[in-house]
N, C-alpha and C positions, 0 to 999 in steps of 0.2 A: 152393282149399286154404286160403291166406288170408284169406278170409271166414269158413271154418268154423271157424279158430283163432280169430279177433275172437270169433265169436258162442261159443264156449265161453267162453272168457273173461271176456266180459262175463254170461254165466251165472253163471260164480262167484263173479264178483263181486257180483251182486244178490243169492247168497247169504248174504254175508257179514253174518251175524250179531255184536252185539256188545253187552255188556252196557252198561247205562248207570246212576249212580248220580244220583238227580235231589235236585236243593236246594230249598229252601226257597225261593218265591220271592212270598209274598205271607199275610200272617195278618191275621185280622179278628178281636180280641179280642172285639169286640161281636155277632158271628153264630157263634163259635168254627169259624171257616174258615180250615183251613190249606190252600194250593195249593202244589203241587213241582215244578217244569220239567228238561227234557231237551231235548237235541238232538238230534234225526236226520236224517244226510245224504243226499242224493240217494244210490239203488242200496244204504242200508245198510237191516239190518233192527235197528232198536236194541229191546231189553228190558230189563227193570228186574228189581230180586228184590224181591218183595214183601212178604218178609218184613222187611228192612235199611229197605224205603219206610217201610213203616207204623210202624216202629220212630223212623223221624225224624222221621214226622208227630205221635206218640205226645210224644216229646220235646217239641214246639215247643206242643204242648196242655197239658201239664202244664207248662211255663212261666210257661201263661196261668191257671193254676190246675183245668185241666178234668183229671180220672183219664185219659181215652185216647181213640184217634183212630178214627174208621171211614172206610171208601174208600166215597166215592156218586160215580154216575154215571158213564158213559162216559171215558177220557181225550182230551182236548180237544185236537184237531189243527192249529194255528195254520200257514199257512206264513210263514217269514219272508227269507228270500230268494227271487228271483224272478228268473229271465232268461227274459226274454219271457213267455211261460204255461208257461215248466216251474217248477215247483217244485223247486228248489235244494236246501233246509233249511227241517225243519219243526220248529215248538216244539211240546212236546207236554206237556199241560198234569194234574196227575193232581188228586183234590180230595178233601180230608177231612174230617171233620164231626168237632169234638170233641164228646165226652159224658163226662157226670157231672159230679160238683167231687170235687177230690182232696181227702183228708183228712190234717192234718198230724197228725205225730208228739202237741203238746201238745191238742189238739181229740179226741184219743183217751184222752188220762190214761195212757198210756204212758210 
């Protein structure tokens, strides 16, 4: 009976879903590559909203003078702790390409 309590248990726990909000964690003004990082724990399932992502990748490209940001490739699964060969915590890595140049307010004759 006790085993079957653990093993539910630990079912719902691996389900446990949890939003994640990822930061900025590297820009390359000269390729207009912005990359975002998160964490996720052993037994967690973390997600992002992709609309709030692209919105801070969007920000950190216009910065750099680019109009806005697009999501390429896969998200990039790093692990970064480690006990033994289980994976602990993984960084998980998302990656945006700016496009265009943005145009300012006097460059329009506005």
């Amino acid at each position: 009976m006790k085993s079957m309590l653990l093993a539910a248990a630990a079912l719902l726990l691996a389900g446990c879903t949890i939003t994640k909000e990822p930061q900025v964690s590297e820009v390359n003004q000269t390729t207009g590559v912005v990359r975002l990082n998160f964490n996720e724990a052993m037994l967690q399932n973390a997600r992002f909203d992709e609309y709030t992502t692209h919105g801070t990748a969007t920000r950190q490209c216009q910065q750099m003078g680019y109009a806005t940001a697009a999501a390429y490739g896969q998200p990039i699964r790093t692990c970064s702790v480690f006990s033994g060969s289980l994976c602990l915590n993984e960084k998980i890595t998302l990656q945006y390409q700016c496009q265009g140049l943005a145009l300012s307010q006097s460059a329009t004759g506005y």
